[in-house]
C-alpha positions in Angstrom: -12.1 56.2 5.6 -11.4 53.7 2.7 -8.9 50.2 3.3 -7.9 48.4 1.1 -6.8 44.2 1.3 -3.1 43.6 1.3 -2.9 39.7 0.3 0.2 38.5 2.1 2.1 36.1 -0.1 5.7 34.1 1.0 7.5 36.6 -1.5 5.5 39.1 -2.9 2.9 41.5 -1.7 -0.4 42.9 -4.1 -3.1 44.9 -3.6 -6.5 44.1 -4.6 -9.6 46.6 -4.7 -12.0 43.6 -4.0 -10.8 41.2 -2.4 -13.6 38.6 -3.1 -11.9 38.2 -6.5 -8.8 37.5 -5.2 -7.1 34.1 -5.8 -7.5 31.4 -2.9 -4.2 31.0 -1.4 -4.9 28.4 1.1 -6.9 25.2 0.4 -10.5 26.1 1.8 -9.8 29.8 2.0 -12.5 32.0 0.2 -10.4 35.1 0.5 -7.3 35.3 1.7 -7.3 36.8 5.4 -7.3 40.2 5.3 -4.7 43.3 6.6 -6.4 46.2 6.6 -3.9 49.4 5.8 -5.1 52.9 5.5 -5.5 54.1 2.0 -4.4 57.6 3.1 -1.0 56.2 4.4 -0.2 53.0 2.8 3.1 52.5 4.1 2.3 52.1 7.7 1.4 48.8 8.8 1.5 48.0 12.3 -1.4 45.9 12.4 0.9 43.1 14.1 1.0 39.1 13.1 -1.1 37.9 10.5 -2.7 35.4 12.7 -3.4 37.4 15.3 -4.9 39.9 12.7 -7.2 36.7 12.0 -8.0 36.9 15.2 -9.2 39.9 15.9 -11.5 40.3 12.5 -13.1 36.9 12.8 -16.8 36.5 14.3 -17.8 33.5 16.2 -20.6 31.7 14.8 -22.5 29.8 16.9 -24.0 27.4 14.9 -20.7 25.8 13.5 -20.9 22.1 12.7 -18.3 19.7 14.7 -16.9 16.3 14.6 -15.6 15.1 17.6 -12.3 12.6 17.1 -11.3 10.9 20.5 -9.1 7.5 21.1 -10.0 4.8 23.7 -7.9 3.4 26.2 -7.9 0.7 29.1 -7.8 3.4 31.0 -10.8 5.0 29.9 -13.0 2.2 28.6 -15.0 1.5 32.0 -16.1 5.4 31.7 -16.1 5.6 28.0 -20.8 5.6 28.2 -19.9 9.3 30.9 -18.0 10.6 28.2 -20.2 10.0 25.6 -23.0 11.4 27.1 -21.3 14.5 28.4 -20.5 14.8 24.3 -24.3 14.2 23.8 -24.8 17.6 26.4 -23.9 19.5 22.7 -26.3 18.0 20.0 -26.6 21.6 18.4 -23.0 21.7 17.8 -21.7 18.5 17.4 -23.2 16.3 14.3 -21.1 13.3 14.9 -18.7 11.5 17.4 -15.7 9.6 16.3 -14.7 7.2 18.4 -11.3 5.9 18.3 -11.0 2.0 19.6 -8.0 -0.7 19.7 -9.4 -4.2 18.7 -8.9 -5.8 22.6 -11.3 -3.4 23.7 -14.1 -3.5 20.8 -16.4 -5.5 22.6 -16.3 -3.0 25.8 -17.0 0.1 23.7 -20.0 -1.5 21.9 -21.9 -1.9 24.5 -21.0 1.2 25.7 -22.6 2.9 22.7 -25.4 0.7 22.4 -26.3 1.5 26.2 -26.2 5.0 25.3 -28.5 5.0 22.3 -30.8 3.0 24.2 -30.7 5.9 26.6 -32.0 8.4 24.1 -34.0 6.2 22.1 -34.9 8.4 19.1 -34.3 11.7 20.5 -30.3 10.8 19.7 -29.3 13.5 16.1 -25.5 12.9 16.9 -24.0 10.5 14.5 -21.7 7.9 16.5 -19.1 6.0 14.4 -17.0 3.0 15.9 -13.5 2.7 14.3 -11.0 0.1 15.7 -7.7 0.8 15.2 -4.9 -2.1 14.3 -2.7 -0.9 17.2 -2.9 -1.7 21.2 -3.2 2.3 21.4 -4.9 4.6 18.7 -1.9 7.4 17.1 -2.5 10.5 16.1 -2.1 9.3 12.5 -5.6 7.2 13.0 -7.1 10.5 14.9 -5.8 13.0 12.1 -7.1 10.2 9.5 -10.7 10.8 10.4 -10.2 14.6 9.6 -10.1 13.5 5.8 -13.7 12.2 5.7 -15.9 15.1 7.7 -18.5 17.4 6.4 -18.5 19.3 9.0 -17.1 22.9 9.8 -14.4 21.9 12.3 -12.7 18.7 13.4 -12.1 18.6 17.6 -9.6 16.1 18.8 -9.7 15.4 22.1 -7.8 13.2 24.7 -9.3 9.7 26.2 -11.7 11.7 28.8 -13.7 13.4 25.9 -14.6 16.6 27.8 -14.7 15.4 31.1 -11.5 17.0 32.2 -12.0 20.2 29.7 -11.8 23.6 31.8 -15.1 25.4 31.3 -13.0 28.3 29.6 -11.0 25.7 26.9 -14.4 24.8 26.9 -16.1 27.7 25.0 -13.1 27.6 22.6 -13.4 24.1 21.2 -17.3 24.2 20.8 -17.4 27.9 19.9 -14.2 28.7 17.6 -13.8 31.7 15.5 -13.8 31.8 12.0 -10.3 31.8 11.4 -8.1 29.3 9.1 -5.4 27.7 11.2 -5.5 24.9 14.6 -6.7 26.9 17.7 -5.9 24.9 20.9 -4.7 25.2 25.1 -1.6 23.2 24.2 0.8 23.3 22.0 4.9 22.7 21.0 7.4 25.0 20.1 10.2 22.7 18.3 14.1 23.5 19.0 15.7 26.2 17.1 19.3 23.8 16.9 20.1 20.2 18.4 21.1 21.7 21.8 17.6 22.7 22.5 14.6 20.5 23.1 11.2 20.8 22.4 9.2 23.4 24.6 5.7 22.7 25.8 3.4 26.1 25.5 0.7 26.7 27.7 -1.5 29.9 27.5 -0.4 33.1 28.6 -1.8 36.6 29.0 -2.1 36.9 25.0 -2.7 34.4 22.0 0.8 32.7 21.1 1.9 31.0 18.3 2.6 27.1 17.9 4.5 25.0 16.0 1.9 22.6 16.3 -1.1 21.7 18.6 -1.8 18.9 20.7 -5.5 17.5 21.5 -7.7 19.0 22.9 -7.5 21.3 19.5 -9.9 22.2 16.5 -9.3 21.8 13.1 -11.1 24.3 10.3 -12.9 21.2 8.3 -11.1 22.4 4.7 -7.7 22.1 5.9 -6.8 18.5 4.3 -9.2 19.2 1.5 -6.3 19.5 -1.1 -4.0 17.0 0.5 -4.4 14.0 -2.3 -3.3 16.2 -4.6 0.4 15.4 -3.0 0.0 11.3 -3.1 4.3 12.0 -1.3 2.8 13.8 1.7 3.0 12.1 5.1 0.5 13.4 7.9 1.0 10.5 10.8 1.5 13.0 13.4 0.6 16.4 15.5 4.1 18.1 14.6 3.5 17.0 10.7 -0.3 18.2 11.3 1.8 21.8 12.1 4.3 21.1 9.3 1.4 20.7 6.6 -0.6 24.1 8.0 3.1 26.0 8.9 4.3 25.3 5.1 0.7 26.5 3.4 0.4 29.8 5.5 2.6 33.2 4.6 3.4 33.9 8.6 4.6 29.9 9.0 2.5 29.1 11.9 1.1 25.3 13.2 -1.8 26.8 14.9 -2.7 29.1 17.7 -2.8 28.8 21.6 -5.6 31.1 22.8 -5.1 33.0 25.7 -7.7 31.1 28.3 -7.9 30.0 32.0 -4.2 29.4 33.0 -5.2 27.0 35.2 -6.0 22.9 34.6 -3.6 23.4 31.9 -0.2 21.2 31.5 1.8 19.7 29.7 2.0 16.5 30.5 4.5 13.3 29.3 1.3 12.2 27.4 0.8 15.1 25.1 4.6 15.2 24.1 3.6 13.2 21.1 7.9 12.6 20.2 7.0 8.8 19.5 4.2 9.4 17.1 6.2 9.0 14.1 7.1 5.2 14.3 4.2 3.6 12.6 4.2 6.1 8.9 1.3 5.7 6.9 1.0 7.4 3.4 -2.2 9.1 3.0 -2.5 6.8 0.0 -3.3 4.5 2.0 -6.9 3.8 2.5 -7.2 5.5 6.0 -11.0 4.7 6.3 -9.6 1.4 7.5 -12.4 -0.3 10.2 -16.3 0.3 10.0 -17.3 -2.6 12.0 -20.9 -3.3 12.9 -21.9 -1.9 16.0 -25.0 -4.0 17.3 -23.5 -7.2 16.1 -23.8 -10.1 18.3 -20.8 -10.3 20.7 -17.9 -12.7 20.5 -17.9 -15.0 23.6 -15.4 -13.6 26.2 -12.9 -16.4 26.0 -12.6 -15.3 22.6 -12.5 -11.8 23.5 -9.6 -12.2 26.3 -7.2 -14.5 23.8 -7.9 -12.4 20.8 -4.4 -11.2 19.9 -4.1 -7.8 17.5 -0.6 -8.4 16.2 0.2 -11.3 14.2 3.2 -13.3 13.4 3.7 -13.7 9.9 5.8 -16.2 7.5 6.5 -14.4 3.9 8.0 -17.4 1.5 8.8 -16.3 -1.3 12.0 -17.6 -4.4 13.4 -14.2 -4.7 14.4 -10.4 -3.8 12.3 -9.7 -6.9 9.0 -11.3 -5.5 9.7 -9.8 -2.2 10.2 -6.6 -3.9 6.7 -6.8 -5.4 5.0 -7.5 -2.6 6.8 -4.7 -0.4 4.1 -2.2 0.0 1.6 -4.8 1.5 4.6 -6.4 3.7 5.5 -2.1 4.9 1.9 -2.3 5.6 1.9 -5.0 7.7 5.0 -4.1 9.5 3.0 -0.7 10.0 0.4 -2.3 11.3 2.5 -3.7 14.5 2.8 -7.1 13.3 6.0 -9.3 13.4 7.3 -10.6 9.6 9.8 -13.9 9.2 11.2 -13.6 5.2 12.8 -16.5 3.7 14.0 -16.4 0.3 14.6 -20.3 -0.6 16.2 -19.8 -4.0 18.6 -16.8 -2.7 22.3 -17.1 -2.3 23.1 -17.8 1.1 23.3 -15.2 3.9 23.0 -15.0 7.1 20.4 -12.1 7.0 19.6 -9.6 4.5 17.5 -6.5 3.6 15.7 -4.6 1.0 14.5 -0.8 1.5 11.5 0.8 0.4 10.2 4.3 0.8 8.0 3.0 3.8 10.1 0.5 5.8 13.0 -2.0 5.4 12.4 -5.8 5.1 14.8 -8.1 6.8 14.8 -11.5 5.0 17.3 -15.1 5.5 17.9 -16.6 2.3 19.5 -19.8 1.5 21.5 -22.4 -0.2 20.4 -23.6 -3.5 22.3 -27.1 -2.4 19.9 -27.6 1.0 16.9 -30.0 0.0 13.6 -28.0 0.3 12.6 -30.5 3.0 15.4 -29.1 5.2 15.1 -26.0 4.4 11.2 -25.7 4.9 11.5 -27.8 8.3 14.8 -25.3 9.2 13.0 -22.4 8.7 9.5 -23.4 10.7 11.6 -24.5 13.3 13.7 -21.3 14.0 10.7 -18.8 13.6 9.5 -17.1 16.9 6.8 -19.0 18.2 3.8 -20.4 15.7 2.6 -18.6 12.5 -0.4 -16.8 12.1 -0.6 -16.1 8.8 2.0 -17.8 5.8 2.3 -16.0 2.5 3.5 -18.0 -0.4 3.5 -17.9 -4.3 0.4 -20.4 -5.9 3.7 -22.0 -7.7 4.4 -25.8 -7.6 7.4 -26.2 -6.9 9.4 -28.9 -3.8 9.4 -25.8 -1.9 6.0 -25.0 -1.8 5.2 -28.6 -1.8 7.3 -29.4 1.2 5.7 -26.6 3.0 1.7 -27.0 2.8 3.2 -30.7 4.0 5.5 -29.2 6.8 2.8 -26.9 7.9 0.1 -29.6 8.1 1.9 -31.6 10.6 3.7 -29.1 12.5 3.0 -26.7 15.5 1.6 -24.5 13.0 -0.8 -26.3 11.4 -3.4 -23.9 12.8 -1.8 -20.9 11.1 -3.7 -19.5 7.6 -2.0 -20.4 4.7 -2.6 -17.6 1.6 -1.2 -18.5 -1.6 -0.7 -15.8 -4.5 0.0 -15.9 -8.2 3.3 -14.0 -8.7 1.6 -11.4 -11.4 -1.0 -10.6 -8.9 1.6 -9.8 -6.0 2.5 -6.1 -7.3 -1.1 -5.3 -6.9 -1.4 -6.7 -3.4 -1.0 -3.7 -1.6 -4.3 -3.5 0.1 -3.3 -6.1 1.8 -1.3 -4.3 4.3 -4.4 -2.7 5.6 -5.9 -5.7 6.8 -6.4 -6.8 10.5 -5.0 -9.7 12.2 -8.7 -10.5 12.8 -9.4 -9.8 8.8 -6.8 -12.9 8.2 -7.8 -15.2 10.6 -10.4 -15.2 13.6 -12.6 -17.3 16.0 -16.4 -16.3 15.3 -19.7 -18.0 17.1 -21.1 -20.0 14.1 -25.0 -18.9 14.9 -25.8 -16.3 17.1 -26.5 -18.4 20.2 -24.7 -21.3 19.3 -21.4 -21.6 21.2 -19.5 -23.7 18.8 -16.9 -21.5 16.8 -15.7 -21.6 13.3 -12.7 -20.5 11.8 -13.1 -17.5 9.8 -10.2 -16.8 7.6 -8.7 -15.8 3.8 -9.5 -18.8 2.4 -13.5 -19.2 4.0 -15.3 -16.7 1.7 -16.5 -18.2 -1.5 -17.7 -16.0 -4.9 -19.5 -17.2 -7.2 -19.4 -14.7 -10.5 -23.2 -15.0 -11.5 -23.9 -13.0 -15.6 -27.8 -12.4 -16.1 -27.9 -11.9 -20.5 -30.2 -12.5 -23.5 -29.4 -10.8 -26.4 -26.2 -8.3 -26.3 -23.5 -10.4 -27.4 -20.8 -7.8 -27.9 -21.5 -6.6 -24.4 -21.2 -9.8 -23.0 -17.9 -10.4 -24.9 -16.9 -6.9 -23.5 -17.7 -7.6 -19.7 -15.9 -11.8 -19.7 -13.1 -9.7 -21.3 -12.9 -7.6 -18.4 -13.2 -10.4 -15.8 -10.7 -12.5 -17.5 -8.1 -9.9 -16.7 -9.2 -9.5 -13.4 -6.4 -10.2 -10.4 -7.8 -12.9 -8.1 -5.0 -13.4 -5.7 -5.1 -17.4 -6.3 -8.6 -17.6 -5.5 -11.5 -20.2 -7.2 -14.3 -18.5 -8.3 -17.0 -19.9 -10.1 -18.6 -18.4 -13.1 -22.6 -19.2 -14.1 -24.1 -17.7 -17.2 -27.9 -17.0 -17.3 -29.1 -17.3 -20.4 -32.9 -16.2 -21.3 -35.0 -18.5 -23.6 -34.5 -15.7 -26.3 -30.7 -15.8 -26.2 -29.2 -15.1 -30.0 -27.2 -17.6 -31.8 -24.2 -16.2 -31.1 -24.4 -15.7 -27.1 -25.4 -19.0 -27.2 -22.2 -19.7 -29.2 -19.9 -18.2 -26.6 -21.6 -19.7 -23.6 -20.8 -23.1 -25.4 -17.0 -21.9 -26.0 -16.6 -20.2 -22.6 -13.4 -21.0 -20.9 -12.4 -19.6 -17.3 -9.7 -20.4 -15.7 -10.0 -19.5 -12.5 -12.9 -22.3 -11.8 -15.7 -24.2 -12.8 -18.4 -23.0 -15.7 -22.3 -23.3 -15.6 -24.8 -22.4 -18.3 -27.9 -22.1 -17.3 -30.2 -21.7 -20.4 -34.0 -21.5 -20.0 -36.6 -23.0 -22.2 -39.2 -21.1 -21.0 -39.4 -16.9 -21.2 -39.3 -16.2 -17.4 -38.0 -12.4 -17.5 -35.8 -10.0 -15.9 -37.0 -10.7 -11.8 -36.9 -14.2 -13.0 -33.5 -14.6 -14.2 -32.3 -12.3 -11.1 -33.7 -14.9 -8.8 -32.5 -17.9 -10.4 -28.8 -16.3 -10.7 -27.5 -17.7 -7.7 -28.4 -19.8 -4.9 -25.7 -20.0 -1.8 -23.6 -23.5 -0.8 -23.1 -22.2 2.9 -23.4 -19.6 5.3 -19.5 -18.7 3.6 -21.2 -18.2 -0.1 -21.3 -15.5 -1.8 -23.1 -14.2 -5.1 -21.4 -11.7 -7.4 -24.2 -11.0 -9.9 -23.3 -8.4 -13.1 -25.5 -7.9 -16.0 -24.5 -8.2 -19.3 -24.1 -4.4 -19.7 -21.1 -3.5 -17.7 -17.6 -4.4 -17.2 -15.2 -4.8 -14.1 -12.1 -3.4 -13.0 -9.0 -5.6 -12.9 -8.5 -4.9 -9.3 -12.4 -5.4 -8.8 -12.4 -8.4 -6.8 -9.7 -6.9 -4.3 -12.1 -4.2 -3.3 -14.6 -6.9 -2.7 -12.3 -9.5 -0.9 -11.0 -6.4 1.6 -14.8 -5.8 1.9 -15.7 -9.5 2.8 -13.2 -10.1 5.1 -13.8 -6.6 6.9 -17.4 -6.4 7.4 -18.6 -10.2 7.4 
């Protein structure tokens, strides 16, 4: 008997002889999945839902490739080493754990993890990644973010307990899905057809069902977010926007699939009815690799540990709407990231509070009277905030106002808070900001390893020194100083040294002598002797303190003008 391949399409229907020429329809899809209709009789089709036609064609590989997402809680932390090892139990099938940890309990989950791999020793091929999140509790947002960086074949999201509390039925499911092209899960939510209905927790039943979306534990085919840059708009910070996303790319409008398994152990609990998950929006233009800490670095004494804090209290102190306005997206991110913001605006009319909206959040600021002495208003201001400042963000300008507060803040209550200072042109481009930590702005670290004497690690700690090897290549040179002269430096000092071999042309020589960098101190170092490429390397740069560090560029390349953002965020996130 011959068949042909109906592709399915939101308004139209075609036929296709071969359907392996057929255009993808769905980001990852090869083919589009097939409805098989008898040639003889072309007008009968009661083949049934498209998903379930999925379903029924698609063969169950066994050696699929799996990422494992799960979150930690207090709850689970004390058991966290039982549920990675009953994750371990699957090596074939799962290449790599995600784990999913607030910042409070960091220092619990390491040694988890390094318990286990001393377990295994080097019989361990399972990947495990650590990634704190900036909240007391990890969201689905952070769970669906690590979907956007696997190479594997499916993405399984499970609850706290891992697969502890996974019936042996869900069980072959999740490790052993079908090839199909939508969420396949035990759980799921069927949202309210009008505001007098609410939303409807689905459990199994005697057949597959359809979902409006999934909740954990659920796989995810790996090519499902493949396209989703391409919409730089598109929001995906929780399970019913996961459904959204796969409802409004398929032809039957489906979230995903519950499969028909062991009735019982399953329920739908308070837990999974993930209503909240929408409070903390994060655009996925927003870096959403976000933590990578080191796993087997030395631990932080325990005191530190127990007072450590993840949400901060920050003072924004800024002239005007406009310089609030530009630096909005990292003040949204902040606000995303759970902690608390107090806005003044000291050379706003007076009111008694007042707002600006952005496409992420709203900023509430107080402004002031330009006829209150900035001494008042500074002292005001400090004194009215919520408890101390962690954290005060102000323009590099100065002004009374800026004066009046480096003074205030010196020989206040807050005096241990971190004062950041930015040039107003650099404040549109401080977006990345917003992704940092409350540990990322300010922490207490051990100084040495077994010293117990702490240090302050902050913004203003790390220290760059720009370091240039070059000889003879004077319009490259000129190229790559042009480039780091309109670089964005967010008000930091940064050093610049110029190597210079014994064989350097007149005119490099020229520009050394006529170099002018505003952003700190110039030295030329200019051999008399030939000493040659490993030479010059090692004589680029030689460290202050343990807070030093060398940026060293030959004369060949040229920077980015948001360069040294990318390698502040990186210094203050994996120091």
């Amino acid at each position: 008997m011959t068949f042909y391949v109906l592709f399915m399409q939101k308004r139209n229907a075609a036929h296709s002889p071969d359907p392996f020429s057929a255009k993808r329809y769905f980001p990852g899809w090869k083919i589009h999945p097939a409805v098989f209709v008898s040639a003889d009789n072309p007008q009968v089709d009661d083949s049934g839902p498209l998903y379930m036609l999925e379903l029924g064609s698609a063969e169950t590989s066994s050696n699929s490739s799996i990422t494992v997402a799960f979150p930690v809680t207090e709850k689970s932390a004390p058991t966290l080493e039982l549920t990675i090892i009953g994750l371990l139990e699957y090596q074939s099938t799962i290449q790599e754990v995600v784990i999913l940890c607030p910042e409070l309990l960091l220092s619990t989950a390491r040694s988890s993890i390094r318990n286990t791999i001393a377990s295994y020793g080097e019989s361990l091929p399972t990947l495990l990644t650590l990634l704190p999140c900036p909240h007391a509790t990890c969201s689905a947002d952070a769970l669906i973010g690590t979907a956007f960086h696997v190479s594997t074949d499916w993405t399984l999201f499970l609850e706290d307990s891992g697969l502890r509390q996974v019936n042996r039925a869900a069980l072959s499911l999740l490790l052993n899905p079908p090839a199909v092209t939508f969420p396949l899960g035990v759980k799921g939510i069927a949202l309210p057809t009008s505001k007098a209905h609410n939303q409807t927790c689905l459990t199994p039943l005697a057949s597959h069902r359809p979902a409006d979306f999934l909740v954990p534990p659920l796989v995810l085919p790996g090519f499902t977010l493949s396209d989703v840059y391409a919409l730089p708009d598109l929001t995906i910070d929780s399970w019913s926007a996961l459904g959204r996303w796969v409802s409004e790319e398929r032809p039957d409008m489906i979230g995903g699939v519950i499969i028909n398994r062991d009735l019982a152990a399953v329920d739908c609990s308070e837990s999974n009815l993930e209503t909240q998950d929408t409070s903390n929006r994060q655009r996925l233009s927003t870096p959403i690799d976000g933590y990578h800490p080191r796993v087997f670095g030395p631990e932080p004494p325990s005191s530190i540990v127990s007072n450590r804090k993840s949400h901060g209290h920050f003072g924004v102190f800024f002239p005007s709407r406009d310089d609030l306005a530009a630096f909005s997206q990292s003040a949204c991110g902040l606000v995303a990231g759970g902690h608390h913001l107090d806005i003044l605006l000291y050379s706003e009319a007076d009111h008694d509070q007042a707002s600006i909206s952005t496409d992420s959040c709203t900023l509430h600021f107080h402004s002031t009277s330009s006829a209150t002495t900035a001494v008042l208003i500074v002292s005001s201001w400090l004194s009215q905030s919520s408890g101390p400042f962690d954290v005060i963000i102000s323009l590099t300008a100065e002004d009374e106002f800026t004066t009046s507060l480096l003074l205030s803040v010196r020989d206040s209550e807050h005096g241990a808070c971190t004062v950041v200072q930015l040039p107003r042109e650099d404040l549109i481009y401080s977006d990345w900001m917003g992704a940092l930590s409350l540990m990322e702005w300010k922490s207490m670290l051990p100084q040495f390893v077994h010293d117990p004497i702490l240090t302050l690690i902050d913004w203003n700690m790390p220290s760059v020194q720009i370091s240039i090897i070059t000889n003879n290549r004077p319009h490259s040179l000129l190229r790559l100083l042009h480039s780091l002269e309109n670089a964005r430096y967010f008000g930091d000092t940064l050093d610049l040294r110029l190597n210079m071999e014994d064989s350097a042309d007149p005119i490099t020589k020229q520009m050394a002598a006529d170099l002018l960098w505003e952003h700190g101190t110039v030295f030329v170092h200019h051999r008399i002797a030939h000493g040659g490429l490993l030479t010059a390397v090692v004589e680029s740069w030689y460290p202050r303190s343990n807070d030093s560090y060398g940026l060293l560029l030959e004369d060949d390349v040229e920077v980015s003008p948001l360069f040294y953002a990318w390698l502040k965020l990186g210094l203050l996130r994996y120091r």
